[in-house]
Every structure is written in structure tokens, then in C-alpha cells.
mmCIF file of the N, C-alpha and C atoms, coordinates in Angstrom:
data_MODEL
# 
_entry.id   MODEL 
# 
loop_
_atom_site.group_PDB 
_atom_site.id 
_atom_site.type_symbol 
_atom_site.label_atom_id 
_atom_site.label_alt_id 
_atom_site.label_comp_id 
_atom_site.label_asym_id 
_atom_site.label_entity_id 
_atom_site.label_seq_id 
_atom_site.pdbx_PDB_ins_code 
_atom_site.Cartn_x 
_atom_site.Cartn_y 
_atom_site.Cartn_z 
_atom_site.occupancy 
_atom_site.B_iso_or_equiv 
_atom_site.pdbx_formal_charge 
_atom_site.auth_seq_id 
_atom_site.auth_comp_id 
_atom_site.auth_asym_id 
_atom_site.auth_atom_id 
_atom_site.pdbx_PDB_model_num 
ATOM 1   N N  . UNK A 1 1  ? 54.578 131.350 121.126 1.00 0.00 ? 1  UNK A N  1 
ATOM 2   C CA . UNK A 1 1  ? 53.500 130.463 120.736 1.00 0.00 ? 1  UNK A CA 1 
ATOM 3   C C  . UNK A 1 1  ? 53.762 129.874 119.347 1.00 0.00 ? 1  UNK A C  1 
ATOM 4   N N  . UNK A 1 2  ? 54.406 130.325 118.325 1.00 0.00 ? 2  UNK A N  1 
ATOM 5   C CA . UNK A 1 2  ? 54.613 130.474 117.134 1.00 0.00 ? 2  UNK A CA 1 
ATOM 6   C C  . UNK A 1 2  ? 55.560 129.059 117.188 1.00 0.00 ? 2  UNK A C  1 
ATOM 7   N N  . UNK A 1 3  ? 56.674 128.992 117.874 1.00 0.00 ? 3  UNK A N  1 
ATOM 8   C CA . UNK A 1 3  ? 57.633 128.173 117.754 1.00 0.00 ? 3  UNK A CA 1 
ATOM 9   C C  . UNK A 1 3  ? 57.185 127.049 118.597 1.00 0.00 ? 3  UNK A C  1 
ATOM 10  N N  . UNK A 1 4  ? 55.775 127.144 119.814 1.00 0.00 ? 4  UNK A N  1 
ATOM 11  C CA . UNK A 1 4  ? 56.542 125.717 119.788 1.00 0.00 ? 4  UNK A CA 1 
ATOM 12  C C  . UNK A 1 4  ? 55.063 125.118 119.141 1.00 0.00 ? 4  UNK A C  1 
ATOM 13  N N  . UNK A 1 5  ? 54.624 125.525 118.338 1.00 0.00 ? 5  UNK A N  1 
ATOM 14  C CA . UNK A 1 5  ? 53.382 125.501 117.654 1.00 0.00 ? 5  UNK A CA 1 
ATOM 15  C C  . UNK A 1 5  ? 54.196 124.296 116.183 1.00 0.00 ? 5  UNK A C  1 
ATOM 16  N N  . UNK A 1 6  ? 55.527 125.040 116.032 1.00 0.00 ? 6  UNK A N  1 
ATOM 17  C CA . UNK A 1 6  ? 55.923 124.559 114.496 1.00 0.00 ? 6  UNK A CA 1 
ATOM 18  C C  . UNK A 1 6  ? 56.666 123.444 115.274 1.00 0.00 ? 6  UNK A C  1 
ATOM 19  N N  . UNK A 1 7  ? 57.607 123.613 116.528 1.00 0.00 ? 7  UNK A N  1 
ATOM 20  C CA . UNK A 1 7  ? 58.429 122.298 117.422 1.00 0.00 ? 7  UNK A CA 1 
ATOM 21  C C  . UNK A 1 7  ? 57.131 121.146 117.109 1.00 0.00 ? 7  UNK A C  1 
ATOM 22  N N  . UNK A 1 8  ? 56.312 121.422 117.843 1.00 0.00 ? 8  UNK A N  1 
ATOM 23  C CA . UNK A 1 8  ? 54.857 120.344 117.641 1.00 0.00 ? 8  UNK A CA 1 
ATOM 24  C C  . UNK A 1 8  ? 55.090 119.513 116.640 1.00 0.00 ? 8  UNK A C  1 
ATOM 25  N N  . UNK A 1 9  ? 54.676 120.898 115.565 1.00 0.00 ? 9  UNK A N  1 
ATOM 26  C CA . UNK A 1 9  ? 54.489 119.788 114.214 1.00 0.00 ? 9  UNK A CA 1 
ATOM 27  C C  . UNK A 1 9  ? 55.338 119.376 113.706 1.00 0.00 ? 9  UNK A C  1 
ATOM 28  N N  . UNK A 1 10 ? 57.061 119.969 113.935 1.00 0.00 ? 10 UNK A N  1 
ATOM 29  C CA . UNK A 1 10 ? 58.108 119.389 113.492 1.00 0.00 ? 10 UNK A CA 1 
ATOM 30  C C  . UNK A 1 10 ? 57.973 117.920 114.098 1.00 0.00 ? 10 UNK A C  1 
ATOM 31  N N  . UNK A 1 11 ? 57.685 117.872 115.495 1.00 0.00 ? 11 UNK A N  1 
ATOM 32  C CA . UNK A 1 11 ? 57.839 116.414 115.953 1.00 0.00 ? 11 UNK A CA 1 
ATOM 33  C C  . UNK A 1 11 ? 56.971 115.497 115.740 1.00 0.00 ? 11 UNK A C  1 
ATOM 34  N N  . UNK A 1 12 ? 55.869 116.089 115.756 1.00 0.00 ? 12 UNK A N  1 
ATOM 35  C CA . UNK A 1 12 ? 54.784 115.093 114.695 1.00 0.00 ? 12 UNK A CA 1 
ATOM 36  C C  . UNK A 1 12 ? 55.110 114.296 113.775 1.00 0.00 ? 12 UNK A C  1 
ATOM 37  N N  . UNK A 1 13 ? 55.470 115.385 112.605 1.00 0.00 ? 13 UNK A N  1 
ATOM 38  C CA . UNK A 1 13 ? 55.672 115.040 111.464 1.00 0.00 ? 13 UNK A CA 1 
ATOM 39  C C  . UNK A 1 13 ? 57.221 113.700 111.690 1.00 0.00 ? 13 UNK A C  1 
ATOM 40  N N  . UNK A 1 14 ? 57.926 114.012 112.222 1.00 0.00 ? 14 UNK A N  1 
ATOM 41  C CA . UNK A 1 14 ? 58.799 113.207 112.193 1.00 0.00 ? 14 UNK A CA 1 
ATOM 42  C C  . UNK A 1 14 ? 58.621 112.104 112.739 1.00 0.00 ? 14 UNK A C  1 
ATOM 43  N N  . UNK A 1 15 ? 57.473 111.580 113.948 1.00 0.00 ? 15 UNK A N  1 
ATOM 44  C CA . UNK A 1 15 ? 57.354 110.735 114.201 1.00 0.00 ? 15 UNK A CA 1 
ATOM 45  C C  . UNK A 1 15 ? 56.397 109.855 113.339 1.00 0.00 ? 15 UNK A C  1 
ATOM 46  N N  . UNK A 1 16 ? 55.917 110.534 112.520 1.00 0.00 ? 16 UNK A N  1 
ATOM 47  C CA . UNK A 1 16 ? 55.064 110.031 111.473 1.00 0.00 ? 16 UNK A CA 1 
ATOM 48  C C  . UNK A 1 16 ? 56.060 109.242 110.368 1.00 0.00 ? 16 UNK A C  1 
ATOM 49  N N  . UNK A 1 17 ? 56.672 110.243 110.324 1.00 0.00 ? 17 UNK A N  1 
ATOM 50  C CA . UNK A 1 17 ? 57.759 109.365 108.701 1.00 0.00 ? 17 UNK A CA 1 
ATOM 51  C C  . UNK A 1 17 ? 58.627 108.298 109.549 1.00 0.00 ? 17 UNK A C  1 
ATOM 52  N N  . UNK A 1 18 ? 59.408 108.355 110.693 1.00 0.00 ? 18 UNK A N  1 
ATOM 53  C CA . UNK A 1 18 ? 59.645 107.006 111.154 1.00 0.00 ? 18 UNK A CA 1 
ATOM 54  C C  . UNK A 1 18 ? 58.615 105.816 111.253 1.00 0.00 ? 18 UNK A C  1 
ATOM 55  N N  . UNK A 1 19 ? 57.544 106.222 112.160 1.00 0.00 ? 19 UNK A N  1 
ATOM 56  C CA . UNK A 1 19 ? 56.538 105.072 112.054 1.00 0.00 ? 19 UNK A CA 1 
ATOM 57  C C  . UNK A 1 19 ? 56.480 104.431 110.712 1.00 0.00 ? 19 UNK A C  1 
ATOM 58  N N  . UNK A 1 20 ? 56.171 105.249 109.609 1.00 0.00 ? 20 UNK A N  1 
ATOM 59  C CA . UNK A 1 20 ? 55.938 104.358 108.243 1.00 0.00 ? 20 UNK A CA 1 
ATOM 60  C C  . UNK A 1 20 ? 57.204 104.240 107.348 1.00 0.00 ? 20 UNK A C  1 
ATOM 61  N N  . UNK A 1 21 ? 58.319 104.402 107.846 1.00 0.00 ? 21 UNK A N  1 
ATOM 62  C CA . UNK A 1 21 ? 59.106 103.284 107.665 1.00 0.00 ? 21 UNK A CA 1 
ATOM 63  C C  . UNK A 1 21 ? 60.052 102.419 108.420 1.00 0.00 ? 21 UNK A C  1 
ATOM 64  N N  . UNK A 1 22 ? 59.247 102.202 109.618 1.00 0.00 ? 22 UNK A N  1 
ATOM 65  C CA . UNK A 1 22 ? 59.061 101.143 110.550 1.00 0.00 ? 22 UNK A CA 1 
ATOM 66  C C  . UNK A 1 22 ? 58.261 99.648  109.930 1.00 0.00 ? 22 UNK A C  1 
ATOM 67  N N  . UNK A 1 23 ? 57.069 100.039 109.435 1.00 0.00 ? 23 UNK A N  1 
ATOM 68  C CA . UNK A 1 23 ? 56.800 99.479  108.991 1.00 0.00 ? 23 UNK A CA 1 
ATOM 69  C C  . UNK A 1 23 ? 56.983 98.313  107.839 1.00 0.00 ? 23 UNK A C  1 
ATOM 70  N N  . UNK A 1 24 ? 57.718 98.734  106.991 1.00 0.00 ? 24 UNK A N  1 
ATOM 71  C CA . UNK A 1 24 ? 58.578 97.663  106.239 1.00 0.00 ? 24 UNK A CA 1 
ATOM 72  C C  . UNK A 1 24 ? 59.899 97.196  107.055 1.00 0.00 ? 24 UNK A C  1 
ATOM 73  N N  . UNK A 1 25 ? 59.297 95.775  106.351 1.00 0.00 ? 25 UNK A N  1 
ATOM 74  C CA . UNK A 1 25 ? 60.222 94.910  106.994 1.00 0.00 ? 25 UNK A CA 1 
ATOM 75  C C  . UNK A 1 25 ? 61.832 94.801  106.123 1.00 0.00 ? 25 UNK A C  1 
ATOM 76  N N  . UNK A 1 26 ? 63.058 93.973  106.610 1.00 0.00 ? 26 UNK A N  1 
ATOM 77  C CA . UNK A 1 26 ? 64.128 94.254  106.077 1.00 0.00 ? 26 UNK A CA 1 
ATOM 78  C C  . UNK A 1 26 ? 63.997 93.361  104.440 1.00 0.00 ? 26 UNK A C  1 
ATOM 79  N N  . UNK A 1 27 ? 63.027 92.482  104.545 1.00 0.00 ? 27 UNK A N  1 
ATOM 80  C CA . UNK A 1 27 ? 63.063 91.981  103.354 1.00 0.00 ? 27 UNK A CA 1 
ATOM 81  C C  . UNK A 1 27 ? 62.345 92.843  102.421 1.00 0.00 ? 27 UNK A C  1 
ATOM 82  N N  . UNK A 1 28 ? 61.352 93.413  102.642 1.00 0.00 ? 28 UNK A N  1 
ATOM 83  C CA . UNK A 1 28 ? 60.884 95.134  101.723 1.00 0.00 ? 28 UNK A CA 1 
ATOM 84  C C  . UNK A 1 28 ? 61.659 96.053  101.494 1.00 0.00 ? 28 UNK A C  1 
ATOM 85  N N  . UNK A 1 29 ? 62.688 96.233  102.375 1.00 0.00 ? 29 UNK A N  1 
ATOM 86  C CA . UNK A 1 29 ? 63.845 97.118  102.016 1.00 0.00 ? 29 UNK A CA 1 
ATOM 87  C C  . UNK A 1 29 ? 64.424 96.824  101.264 1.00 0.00 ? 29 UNK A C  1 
ATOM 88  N N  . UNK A 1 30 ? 64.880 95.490  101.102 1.00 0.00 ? 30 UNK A N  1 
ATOM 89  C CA . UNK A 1 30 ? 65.957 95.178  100.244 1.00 0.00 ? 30 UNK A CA 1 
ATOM 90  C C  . UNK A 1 30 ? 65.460 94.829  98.853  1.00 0.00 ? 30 UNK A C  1 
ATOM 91  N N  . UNK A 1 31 ? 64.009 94.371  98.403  1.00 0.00 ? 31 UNK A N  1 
ATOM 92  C CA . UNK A 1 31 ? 63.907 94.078  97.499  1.00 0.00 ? 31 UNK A CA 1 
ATOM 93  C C  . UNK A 1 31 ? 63.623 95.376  97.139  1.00 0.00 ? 31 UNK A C  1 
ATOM 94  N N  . UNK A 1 32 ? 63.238 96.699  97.790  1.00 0.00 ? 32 UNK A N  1 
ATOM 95  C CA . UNK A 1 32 ? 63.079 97.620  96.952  1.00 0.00 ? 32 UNK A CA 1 
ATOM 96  C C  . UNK A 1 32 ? 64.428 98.242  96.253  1.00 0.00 ? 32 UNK A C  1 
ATOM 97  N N  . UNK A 1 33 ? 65.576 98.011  97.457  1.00 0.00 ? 33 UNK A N  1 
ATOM 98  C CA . UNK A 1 33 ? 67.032 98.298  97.112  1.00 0.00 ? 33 UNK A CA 1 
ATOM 99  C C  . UNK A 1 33 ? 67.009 97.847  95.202  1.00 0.00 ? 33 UNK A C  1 
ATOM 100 N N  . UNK A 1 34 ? 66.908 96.522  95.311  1.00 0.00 ? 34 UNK A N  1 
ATOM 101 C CA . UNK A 1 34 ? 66.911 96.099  94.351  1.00 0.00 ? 34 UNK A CA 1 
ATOM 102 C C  . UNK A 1 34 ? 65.973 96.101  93.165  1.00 0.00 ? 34 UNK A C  1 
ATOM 103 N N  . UNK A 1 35 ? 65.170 96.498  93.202  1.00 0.00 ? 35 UNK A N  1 
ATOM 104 C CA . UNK A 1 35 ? 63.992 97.289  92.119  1.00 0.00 ? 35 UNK A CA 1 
ATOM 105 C C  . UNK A 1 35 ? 64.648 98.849  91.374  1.00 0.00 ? 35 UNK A C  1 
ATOM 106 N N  . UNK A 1 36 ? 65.468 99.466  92.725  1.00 0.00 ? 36 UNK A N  1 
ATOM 107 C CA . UNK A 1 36 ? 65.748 100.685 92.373  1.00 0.00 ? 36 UNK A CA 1 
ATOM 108 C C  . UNK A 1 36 ? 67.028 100.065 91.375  1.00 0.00 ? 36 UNK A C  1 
ATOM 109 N N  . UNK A 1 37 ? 67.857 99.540  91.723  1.00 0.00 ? 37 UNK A N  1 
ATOM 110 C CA . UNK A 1 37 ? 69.069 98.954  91.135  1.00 0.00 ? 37 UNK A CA 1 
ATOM 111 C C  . UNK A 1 37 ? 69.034 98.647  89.647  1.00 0.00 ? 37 UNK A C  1 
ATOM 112 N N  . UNK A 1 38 ? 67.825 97.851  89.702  1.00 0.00 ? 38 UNK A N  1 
ATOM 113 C CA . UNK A 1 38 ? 67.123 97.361  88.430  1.00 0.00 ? 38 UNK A CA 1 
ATOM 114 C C  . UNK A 1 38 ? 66.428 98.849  87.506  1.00 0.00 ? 38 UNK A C  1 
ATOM 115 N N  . UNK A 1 39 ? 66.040 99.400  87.880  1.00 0.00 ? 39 UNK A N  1 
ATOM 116 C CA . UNK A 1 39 ? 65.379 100.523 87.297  1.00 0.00 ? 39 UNK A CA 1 
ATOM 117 C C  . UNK A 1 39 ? 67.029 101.078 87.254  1.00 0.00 ? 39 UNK A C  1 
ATOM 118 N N  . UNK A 1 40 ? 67.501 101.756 87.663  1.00 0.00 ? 40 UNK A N  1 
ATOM 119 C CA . UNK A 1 40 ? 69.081 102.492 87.605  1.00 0.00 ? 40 UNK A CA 1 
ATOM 120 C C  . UNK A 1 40 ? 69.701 101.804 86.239  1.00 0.00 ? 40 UNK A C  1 
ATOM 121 N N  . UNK A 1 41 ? 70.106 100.348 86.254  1.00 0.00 ? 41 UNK A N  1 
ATOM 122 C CA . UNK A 1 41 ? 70.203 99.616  85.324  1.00 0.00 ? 41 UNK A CA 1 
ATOM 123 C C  . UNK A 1 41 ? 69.826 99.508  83.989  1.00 0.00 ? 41 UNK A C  1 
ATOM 124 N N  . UNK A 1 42 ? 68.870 99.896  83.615  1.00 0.00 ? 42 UNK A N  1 
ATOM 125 C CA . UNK A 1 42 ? 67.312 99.935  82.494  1.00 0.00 ? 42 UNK A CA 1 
ATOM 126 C C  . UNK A 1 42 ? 67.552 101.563 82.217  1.00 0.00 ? 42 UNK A C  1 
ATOM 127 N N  . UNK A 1 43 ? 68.192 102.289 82.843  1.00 0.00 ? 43 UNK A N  1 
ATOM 128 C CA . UNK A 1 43 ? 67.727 104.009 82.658  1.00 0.00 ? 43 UNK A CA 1 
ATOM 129 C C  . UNK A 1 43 ? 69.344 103.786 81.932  1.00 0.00 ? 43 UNK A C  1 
ATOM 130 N N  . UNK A 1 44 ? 70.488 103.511 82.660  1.00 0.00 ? 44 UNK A N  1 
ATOM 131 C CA . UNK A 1 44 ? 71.812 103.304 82.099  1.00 0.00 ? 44 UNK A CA 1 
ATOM 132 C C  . UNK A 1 44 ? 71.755 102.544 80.986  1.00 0.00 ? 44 UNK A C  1 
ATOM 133 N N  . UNK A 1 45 ? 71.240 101.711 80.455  1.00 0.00 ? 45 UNK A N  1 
ATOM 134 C CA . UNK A 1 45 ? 71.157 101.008 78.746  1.00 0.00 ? 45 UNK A CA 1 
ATOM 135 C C  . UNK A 1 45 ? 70.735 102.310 78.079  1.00 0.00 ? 45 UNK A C  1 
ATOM 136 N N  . UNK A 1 46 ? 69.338 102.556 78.802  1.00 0.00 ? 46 UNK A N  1 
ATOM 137 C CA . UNK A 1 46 ? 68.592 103.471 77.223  1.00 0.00 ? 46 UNK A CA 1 
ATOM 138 C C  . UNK A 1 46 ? 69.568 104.805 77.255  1.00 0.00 ? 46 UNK A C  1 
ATOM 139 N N  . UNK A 1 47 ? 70.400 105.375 77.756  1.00 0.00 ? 47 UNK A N  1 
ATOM 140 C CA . UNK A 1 47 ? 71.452 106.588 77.581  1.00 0.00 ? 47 UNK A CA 1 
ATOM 141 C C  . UNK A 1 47 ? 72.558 106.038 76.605  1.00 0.00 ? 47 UNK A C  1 
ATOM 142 N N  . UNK A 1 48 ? 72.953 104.545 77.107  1.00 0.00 ? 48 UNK A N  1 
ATOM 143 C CA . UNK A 1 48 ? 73.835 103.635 76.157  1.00 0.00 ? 48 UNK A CA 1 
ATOM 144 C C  . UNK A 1 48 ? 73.183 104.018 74.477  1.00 0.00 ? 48 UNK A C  1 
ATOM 145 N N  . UNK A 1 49 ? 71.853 103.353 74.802  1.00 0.00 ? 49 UNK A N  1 
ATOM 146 C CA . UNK A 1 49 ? 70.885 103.368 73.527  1.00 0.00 ? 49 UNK A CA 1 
ATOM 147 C C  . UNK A 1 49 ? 71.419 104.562 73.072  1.00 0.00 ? 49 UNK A C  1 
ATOM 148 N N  . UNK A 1 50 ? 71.160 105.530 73.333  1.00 0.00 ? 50 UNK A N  1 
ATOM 149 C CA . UNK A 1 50 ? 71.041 106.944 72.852  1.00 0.00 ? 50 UNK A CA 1 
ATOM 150 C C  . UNK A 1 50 ? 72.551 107.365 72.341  1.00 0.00 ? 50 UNK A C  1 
ATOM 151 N N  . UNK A 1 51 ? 73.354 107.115 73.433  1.00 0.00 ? 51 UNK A N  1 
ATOM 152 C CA . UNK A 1 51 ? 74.318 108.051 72.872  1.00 0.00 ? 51 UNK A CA 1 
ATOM 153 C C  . UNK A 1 51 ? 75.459 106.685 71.486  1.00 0.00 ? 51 UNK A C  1 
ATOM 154 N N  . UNK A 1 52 ? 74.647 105.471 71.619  1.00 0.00 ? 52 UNK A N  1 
ATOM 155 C CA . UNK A 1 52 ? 74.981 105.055 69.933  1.00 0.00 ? 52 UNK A CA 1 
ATOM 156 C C  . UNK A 1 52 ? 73.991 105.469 69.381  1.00 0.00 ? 52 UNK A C  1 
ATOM 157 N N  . UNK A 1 53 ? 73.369 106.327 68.894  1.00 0.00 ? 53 UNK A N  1 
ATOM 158 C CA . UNK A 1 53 ? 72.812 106.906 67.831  1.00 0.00 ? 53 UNK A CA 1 
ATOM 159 C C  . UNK A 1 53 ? 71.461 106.436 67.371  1.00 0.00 ? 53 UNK A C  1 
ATOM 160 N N  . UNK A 1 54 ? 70.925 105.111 68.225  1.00 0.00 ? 54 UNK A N  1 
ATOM 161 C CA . UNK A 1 54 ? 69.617 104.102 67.648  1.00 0.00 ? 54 UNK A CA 1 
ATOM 162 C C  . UNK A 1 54 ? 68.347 105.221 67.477  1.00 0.00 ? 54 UNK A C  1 
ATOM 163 N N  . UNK A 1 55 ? 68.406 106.122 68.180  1.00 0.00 ? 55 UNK A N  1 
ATOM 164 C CA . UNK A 1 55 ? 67.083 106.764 68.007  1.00 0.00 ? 55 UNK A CA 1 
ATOM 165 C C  . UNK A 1 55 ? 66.077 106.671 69.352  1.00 0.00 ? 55 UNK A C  1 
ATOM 166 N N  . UNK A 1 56 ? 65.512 107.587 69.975  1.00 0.00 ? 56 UNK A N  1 
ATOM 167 C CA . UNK A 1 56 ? 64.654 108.134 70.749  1.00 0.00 ? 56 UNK A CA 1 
ATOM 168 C C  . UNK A 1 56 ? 63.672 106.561 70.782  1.00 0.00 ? 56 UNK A C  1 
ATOM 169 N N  . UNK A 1 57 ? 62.928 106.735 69.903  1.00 0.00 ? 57 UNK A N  1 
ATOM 170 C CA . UNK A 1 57 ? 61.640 105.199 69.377  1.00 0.00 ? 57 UNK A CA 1 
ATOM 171 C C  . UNK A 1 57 ? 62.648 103.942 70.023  1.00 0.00 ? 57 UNK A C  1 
ATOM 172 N N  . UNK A 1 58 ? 63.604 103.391 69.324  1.00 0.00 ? 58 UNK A N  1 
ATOM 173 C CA . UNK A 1 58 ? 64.226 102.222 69.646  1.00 0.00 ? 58 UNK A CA 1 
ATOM 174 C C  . UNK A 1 58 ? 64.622 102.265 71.083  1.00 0.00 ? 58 UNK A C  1 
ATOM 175 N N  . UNK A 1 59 ? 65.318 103.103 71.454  1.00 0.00 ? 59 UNK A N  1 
ATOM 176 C CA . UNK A 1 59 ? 65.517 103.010 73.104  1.00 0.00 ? 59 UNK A CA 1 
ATOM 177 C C  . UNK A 1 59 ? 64.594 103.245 74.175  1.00 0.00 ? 59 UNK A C  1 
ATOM 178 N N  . UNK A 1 60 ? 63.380 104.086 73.687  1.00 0.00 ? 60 UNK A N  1 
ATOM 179 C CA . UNK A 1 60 ? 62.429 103.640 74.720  1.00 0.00 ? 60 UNK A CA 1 
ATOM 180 C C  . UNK A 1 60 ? 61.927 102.669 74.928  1.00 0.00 ? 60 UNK A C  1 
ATOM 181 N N  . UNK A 1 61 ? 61.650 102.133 73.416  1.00 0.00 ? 61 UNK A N  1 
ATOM 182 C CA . UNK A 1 61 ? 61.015 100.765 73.650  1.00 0.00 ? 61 UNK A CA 1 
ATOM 183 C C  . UNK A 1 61 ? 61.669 99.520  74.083  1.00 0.00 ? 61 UNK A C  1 
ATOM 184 N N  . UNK A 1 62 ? 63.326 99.801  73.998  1.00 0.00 ? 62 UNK A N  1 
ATOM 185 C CA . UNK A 1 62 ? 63.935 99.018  74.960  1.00 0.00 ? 62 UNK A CA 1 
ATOM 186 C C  . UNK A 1 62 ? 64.136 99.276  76.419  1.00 0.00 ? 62 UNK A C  1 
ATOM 187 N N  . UNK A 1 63 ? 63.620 100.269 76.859  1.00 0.00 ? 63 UNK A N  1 
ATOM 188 C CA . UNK A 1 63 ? 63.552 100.720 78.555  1.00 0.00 ? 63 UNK A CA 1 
ATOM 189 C C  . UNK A 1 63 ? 62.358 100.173 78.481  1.00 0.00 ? 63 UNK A C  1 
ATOM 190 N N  . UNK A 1 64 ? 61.083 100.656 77.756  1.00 0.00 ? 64 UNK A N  1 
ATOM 191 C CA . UNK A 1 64 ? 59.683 99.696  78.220  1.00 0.00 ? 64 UNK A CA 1 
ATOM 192 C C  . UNK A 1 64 ? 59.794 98.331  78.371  1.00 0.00 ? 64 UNK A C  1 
ATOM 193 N N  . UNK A 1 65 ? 60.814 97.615  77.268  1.00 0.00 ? 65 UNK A N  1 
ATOM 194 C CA . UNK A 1 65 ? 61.108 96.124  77.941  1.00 0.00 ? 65 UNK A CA 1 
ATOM 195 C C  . UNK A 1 65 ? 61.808 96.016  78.782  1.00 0.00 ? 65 UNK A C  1 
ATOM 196 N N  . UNK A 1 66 ? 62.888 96.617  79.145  1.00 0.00 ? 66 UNK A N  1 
ATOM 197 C CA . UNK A 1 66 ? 63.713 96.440  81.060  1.00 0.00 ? 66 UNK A CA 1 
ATOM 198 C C  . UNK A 1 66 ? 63.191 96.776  81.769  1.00 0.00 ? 66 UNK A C  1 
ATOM 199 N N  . UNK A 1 67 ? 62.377 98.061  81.888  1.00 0.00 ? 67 UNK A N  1 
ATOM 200 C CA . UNK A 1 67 ? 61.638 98.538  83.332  1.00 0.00 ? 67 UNK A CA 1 
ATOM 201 C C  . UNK A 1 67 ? 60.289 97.162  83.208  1.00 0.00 ? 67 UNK A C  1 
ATOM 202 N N  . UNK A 1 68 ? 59.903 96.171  82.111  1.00 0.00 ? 68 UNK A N  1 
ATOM 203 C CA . UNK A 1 68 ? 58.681 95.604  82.876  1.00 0.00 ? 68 UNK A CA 1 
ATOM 204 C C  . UNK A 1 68 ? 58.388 95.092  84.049  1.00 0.00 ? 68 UNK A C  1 
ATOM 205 N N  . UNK A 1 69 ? 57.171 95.606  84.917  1.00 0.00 ? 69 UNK A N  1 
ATOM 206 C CA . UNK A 1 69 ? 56.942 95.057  86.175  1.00 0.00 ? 69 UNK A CA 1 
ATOM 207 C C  . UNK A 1 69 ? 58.366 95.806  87.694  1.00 0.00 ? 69 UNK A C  1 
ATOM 208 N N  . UNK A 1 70 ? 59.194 96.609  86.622  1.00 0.00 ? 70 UNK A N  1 
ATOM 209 C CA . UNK A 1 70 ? 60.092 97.545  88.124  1.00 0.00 ? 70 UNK A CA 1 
ATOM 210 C C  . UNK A 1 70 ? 59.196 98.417  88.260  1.00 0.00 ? 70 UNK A C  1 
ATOM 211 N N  . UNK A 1 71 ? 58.411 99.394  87.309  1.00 0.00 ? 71 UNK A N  1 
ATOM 212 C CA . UNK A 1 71 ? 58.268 100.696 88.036  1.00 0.00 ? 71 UNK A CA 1 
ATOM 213 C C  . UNK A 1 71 ? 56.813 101.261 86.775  1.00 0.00 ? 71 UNK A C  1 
ATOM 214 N N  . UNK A 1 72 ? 55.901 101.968 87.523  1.00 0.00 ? 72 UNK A N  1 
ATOM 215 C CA . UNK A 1 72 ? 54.975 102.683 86.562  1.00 0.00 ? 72 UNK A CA 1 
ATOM 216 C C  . UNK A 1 72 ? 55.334 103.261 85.773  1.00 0.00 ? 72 UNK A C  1 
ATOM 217 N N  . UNK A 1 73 ? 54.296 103.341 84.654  1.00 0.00 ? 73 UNK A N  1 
ATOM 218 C CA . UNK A 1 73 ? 54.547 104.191 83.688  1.00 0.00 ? 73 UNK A CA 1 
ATOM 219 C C  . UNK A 1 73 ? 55.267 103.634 82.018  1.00 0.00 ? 73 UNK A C  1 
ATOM 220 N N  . UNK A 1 74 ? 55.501 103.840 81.087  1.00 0.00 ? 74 UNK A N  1 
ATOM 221 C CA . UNK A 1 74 ? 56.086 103.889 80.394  1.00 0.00 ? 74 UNK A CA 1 
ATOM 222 C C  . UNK A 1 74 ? 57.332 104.417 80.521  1.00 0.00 ? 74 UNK A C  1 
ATOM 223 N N  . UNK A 1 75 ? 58.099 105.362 81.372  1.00 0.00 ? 75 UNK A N  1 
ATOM 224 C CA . UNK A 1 75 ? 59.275 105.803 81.699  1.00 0.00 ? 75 UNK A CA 1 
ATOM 225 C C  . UNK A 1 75 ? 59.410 104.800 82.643  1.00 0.00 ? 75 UNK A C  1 
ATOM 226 N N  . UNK A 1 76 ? 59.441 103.962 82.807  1.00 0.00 ? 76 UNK A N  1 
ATOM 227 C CA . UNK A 1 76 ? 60.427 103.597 84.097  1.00 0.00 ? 76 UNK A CA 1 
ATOM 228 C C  . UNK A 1 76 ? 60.479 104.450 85.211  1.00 0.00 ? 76 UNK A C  1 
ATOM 229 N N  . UNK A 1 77 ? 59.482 105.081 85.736  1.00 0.00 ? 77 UNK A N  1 
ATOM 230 C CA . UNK A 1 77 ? 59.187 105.471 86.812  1.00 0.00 ? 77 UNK A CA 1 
ATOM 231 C C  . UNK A 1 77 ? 60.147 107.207 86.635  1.00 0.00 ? 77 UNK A C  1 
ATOM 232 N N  . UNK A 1 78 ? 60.637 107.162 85.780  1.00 0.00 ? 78 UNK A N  1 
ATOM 233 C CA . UNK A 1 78 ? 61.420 108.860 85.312  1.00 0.00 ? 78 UNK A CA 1 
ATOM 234 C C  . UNK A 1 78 ? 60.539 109.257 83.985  1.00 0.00 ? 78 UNK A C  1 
ATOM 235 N N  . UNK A 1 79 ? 60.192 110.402 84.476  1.00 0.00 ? 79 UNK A N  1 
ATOM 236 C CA . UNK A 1 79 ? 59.812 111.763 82.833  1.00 0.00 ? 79 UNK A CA 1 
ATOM 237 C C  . UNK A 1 79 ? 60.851 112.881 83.106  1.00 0.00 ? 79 UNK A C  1 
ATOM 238 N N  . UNK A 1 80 ? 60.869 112.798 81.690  1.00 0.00 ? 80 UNK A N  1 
ATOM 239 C CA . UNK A 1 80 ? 61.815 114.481 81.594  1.00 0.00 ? 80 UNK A CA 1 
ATOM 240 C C  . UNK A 1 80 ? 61.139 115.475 81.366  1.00 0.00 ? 80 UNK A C  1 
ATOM 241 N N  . UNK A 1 81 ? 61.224 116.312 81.133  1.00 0.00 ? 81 UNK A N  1 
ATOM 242 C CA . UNK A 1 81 ? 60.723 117.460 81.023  1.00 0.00 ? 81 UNK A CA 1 
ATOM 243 C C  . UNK A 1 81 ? 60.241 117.776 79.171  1.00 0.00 ? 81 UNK A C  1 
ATOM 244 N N  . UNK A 1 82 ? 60.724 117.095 78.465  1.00 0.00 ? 82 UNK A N  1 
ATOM 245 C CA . UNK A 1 82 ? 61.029 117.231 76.840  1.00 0.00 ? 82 UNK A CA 1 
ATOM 246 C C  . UNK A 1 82 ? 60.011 116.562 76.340  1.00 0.00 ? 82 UNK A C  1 
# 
């Protein structure tokens, strides 16, 4: 009873996460491709930033100007832990 109780919901669940991304179309895919690209892009400067020496302050606030309008947040859609 146990197993095909979890089979169930294994197949549930999976037909659930296909359905909703069924739903986007190939032009949603790709511009998200490219949002992520753009954010990837913006995260690779501010490490640039960093490892020339500008300072923590100066390179975020140059990721807050590349990530505008890619991704929530003031991080660019990444927090660290620090």
C-alpha cells in the first residue's frame, strides 16, 4: 500500500511539473535563457570588480546597475550567506 501510495504521488507530481512547463512558450524559454545569461554576465563583472580590489560598496553598486530589471532584489537574484 505504501509504494504504490508514493508511485501515485511520484506520478502526480511529475505530471504536474511537465504541465507547467508546457506552458511556456519557446519564446519564454528563450528570453528567460537570456535573462539568466544576462544575470551570469552582471555576477561575472562584480567578481571582476572584486578581485581588482574596488571594494565590496563599488561593485555592488555596479551589479545593482547590470542586474536592472534581470532579476529581484538588490543581489541580482543571488545572496550569500556573509
Amino acid at each position: 500500500m505504501k509504494k504504490s501510495f508514493l508511485f501515485l504521488f511520484l506520478f502526480a507530481a511529475a505530471a504536474l511539473s511537465s504541465a507547467a512547463l508546457a506552458q511556456h512558450s519557446d519564446k519564454e524559454v528563450k528570453e528567460d535563457i537570456a535573462r539568466h545569461r544576462a544575470m551570469a554576465a552582471a555576477h561575472e563583472g562584480a567578481a571582476r570588480c572584486l578581485e581588482a580590489g574596488k571594494g565590496e560598496k563599488v561593485c555592488m553598486q555596479e551589479l545593482s546597475v547590470a542586474c536592472k530589471g534581470l532579476a529581484l532584489g538588490k543581489y541580482c537574484g543571488m545572496r550569500h550567506a556573509h
